[in-house]
C-alpha positions in Angstrom: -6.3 17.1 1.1 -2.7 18.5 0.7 -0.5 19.5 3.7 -0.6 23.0 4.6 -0.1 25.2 7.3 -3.8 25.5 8.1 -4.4 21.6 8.5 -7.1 20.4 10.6 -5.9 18.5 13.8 -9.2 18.6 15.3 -9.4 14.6 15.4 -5.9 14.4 17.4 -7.1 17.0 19.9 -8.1 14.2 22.3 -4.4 12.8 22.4 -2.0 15.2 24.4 1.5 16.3 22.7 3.8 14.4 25.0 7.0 12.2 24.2 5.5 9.9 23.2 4.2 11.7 20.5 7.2 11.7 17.5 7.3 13.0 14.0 8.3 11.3 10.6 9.6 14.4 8.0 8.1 13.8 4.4 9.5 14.8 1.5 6.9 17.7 -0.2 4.5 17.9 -2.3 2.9 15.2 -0.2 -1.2 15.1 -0.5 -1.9 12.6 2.8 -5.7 12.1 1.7 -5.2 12.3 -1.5 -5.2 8.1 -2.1 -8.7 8.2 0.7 -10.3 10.9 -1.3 -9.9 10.1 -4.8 -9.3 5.8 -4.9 -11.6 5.2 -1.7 -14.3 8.1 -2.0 -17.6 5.7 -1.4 -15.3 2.7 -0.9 -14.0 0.6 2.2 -9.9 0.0 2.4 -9.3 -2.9 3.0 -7.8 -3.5 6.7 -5.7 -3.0 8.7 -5.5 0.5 7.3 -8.3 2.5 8.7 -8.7 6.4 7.0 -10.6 9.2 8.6 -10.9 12.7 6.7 -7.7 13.6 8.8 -6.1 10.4 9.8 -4.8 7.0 9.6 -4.6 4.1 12.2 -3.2 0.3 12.4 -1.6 -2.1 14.4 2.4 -2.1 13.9 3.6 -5.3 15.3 7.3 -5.0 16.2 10.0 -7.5 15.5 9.6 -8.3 19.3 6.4 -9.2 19.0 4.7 -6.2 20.5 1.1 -4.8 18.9 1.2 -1.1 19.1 -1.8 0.6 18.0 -1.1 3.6 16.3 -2.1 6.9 14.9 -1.1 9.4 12.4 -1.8 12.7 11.3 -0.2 14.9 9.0 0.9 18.6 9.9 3.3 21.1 7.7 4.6 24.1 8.9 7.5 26.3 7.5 7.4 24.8 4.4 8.3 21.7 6.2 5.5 18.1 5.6 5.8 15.6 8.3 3.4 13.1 10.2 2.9 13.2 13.9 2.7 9.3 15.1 1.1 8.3 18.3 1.5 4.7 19.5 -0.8 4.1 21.6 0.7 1.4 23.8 4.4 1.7 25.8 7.4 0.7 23.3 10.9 1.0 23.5 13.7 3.2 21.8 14.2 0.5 19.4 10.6 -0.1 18.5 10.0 3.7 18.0 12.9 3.3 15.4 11.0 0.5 13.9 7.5 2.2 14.0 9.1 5.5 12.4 10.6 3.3 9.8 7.2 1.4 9.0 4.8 4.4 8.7 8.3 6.0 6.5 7.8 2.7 4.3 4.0 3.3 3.8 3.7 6.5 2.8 6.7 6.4 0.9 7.8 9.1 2.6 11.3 9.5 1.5 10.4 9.6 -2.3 11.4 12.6 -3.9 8.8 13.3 -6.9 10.9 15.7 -8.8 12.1 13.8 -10.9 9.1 12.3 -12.2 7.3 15.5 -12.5 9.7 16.8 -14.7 9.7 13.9 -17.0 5.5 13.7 -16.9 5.7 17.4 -18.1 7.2 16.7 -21.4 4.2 14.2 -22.5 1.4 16.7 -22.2 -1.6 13.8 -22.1 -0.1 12.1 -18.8 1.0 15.6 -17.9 -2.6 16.7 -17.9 -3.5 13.4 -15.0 -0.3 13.9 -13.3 -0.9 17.4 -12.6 -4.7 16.6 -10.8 -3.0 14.6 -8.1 0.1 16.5 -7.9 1.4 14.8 -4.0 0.0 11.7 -4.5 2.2 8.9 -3.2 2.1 5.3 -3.3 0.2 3.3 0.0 1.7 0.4 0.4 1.7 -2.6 2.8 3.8 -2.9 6.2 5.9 -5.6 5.7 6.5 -8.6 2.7 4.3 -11.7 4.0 1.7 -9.4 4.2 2.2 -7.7 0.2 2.2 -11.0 -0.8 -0.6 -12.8 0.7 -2.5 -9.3 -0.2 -1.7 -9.6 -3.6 -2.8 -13.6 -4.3 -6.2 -12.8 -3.3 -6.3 -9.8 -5.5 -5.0 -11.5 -8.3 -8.1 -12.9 -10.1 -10.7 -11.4 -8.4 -12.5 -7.8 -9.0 -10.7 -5.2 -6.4 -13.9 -4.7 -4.3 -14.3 -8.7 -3.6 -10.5 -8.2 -2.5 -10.8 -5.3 -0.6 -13.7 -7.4 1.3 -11.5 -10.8 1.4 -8.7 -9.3 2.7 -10.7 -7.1 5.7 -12.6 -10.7 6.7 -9.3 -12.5 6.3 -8.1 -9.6 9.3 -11.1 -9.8 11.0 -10.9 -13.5 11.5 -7.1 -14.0 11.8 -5.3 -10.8 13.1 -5.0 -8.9 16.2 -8.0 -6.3 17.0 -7.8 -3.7 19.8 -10.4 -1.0 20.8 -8.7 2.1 21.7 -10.8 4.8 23.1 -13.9 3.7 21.1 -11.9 3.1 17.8 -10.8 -0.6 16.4 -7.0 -0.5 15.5 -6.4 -3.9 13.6 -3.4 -5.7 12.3 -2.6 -8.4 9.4 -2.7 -11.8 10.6 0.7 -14.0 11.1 2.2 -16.3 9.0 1.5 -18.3 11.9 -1.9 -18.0 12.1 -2.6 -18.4 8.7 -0.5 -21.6 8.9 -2.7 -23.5 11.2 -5.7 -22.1 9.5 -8.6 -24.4 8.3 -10.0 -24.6 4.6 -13.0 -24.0 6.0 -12.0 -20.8 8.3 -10.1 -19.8 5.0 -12.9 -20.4 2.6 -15.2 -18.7 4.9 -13.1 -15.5 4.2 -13.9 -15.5 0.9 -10.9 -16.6 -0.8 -11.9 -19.4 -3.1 -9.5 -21.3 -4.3 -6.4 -19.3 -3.4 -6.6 -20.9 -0.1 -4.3 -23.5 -0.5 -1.7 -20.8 -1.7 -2.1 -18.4 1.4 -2.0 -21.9 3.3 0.9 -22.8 2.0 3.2 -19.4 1.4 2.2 -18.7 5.3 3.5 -23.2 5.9 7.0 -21.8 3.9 7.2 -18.6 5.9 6.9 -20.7 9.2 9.4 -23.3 8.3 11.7 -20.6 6.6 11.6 -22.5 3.0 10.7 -18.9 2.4 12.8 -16.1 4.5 11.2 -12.8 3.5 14.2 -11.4 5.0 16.9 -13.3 2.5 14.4 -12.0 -0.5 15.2 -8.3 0.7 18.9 -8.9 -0.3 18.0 -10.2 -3.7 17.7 -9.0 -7.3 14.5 -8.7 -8.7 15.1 -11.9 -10.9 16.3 -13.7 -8.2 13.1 -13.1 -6.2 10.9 -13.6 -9.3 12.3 -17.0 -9.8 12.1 -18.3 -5.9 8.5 -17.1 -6.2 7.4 -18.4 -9.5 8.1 -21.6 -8.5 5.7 -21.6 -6.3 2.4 -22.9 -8.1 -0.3 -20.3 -8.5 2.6 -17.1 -8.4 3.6 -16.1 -11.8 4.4 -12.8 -13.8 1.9 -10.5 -11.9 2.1 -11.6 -8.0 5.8 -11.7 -8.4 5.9 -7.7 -9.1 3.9 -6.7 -6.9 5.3 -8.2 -4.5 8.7 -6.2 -5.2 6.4 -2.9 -6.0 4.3 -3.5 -2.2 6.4 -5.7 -0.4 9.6 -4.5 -1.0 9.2 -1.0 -1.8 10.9 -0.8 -5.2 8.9 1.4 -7.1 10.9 1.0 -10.3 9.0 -2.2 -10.7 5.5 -3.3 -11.5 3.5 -5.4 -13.7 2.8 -3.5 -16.6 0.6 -5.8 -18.4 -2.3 -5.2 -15.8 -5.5 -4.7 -16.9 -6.3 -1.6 -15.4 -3.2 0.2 -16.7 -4.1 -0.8 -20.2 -7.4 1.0 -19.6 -6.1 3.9 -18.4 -3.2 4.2 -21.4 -6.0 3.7 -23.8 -8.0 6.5 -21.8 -5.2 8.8 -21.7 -4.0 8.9 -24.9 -6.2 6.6 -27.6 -9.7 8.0 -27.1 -10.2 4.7 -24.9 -10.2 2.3 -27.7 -8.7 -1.0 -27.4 -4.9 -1.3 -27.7 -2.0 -3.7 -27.6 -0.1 -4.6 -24.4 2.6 -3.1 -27.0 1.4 0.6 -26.4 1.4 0.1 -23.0 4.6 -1.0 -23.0 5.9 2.0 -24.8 4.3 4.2 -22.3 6.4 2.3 -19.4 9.6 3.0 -21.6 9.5 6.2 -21.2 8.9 5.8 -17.3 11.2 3.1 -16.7 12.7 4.7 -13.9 9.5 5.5 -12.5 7.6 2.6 -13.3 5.6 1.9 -9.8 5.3 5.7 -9.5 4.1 6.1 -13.2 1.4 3.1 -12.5 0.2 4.9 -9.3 -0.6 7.9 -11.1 -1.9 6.0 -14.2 -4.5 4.2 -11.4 -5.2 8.0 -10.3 -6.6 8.4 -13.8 -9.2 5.6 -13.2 -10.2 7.1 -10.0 -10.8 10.8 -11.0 -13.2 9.1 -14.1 -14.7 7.4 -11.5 -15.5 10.4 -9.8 -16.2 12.5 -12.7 -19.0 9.7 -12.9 -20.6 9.9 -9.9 
């Protein structure tokens, strides 16, 4: 669903307009349901996200500690995109900053797609995928600790296993609140995930990898790992802290800087999935070389996150197209 004047706010009828009701401008073309209708369509997202044909809800937990439930719409009028956030729960003028700049972070809203448009339209195959999900932004976590512990469960294991590991891992360790019949949910704490068991881990569906969320949430704790001193870094600075960690290597460590940090001129480009999809687009699907795909990113090196989202979009409209 793309923003338009005529959007549906049917669902946020029950919520009156009053201050505490606050908008976050997007840049245009921005399609909200886009990711919900095309990656999700017959799927759950994993929590603490929680879609609706017209909406999106979570738990933002402020640097204070609070747990604000919180709901957003999207609404254009007069050419203008923008969300309209609810919290749910009383916050202060410095937590309204904070939950403005969190759902900003999420839907990327501040990323101008012109300029990858315009390259995209000079290379005709992409061109013809780019152009079925024109407004389709990146979704990305809410803060670091949470990209990264997202992205060691998904590392080895098939995305709908993940998707279901990461919603237990939530449901057993995070904060749930029912607002007006609906759960809002948030990710669990370092803390919590510290003083978890193996068996409360493993029952989460994990395998393995629960030694590594044990012990990335035991350096968060103890500050051997200060997400906040990584947000200053380089990209090679962070990817050497975090490969020395055992079980993070090339593919965690991007992702991390693509979901956690928000820098969506990085990715890992020797994924799987984005080898399918290069093959898809432009070799008949036949098997290639990481060295094609590589030479795809080259010419999207400034847009390589942006370039992957959209090369994931492919998958998902084959998907579709299969149903």
């Amino acid at each position: 669903m793309f923003l338009t004047e005529s959007t549906n706010l049917t669902e946020f009828d029950a919520f009156s307009f009053k201050d505490s009701v606050f908008k976050v401008h997007v840049k245009p073309p921005f399609g909200f349901m886009l990711y919900y209708n095309v990656m999700l369509r017959g799927k759950s997202m994993p929590l603490p996200y929680l879609f609706s044909e017209t909406s999106w809800r979570c738990i933002i937990v402020t640097t204070s500690g609070n747990h604000i439930p919180t709901y957003v719409v999207p609404r254009a009028e007069n050419h203008s995109s923008y969300l309209i956030v609810k919290p749910l729960y009383d916050y202060s003028t410095d937590e309204e900053k904070e939950i403005k700049d969190n759902i900003a972070q999420v839907f990327c809203s501040n990323l101008n797609l012109e300029p990858f448009y315009r390259e995209a339209a000079k290379d005709d195959n992409f061109f013809m995928v780019v152009n079925k999900l024109i407004g389709l932004k990146p979704n990305l976590s809410q803060d670091p600790f949470e990209a990264l512990i997202k992205a060691v469960i998904r590392q080895l294991v098939h995305a709908d296993a993940a998707r279901r590991s990461i919603s237990m891992l939530i449901h057993r360790f995070g904060t749930m609140e029912l607002v007006d019949g609906d759960d809002y949910y948030s990710f669990p704490s370092a803390e919590e995930l510290a003083k978890a068991t193996k068996k409360a881990l493993l029952d989460c569906k994990v395998g393995y990898k629960w030694k590594l969320i044990k012990k990335i949430s035991e350096d968060v704790v103890s500050n051997d790992l200060d997400m906040r001193e990584l947000r200053n870094m380089s990209n090679e600075e962070i990817i050497e802290i975090l490969t020395e960690i055992k079980g993070i290597g090339y593919w965690t460590s991007r992702i991390f800087l693509y979901d956690g940090l928000k820098r969506l001129d990085t990715y890992p480009i020797r994924d799987i999935s984005l080898r399918k999809a290069v093959s898809t687009i432009y070799f008949h699907g036949d098997p290639i070389s990481w060295e094609k795909v590589e030479l795809f990113f080259k010419r999207y090196r400034r847009f390589v996150g942006i370039a992957a989202c959209y090369l994931f979009g492919s998958l998902w409209l084959e998907r579709i197209r299969s149903l």
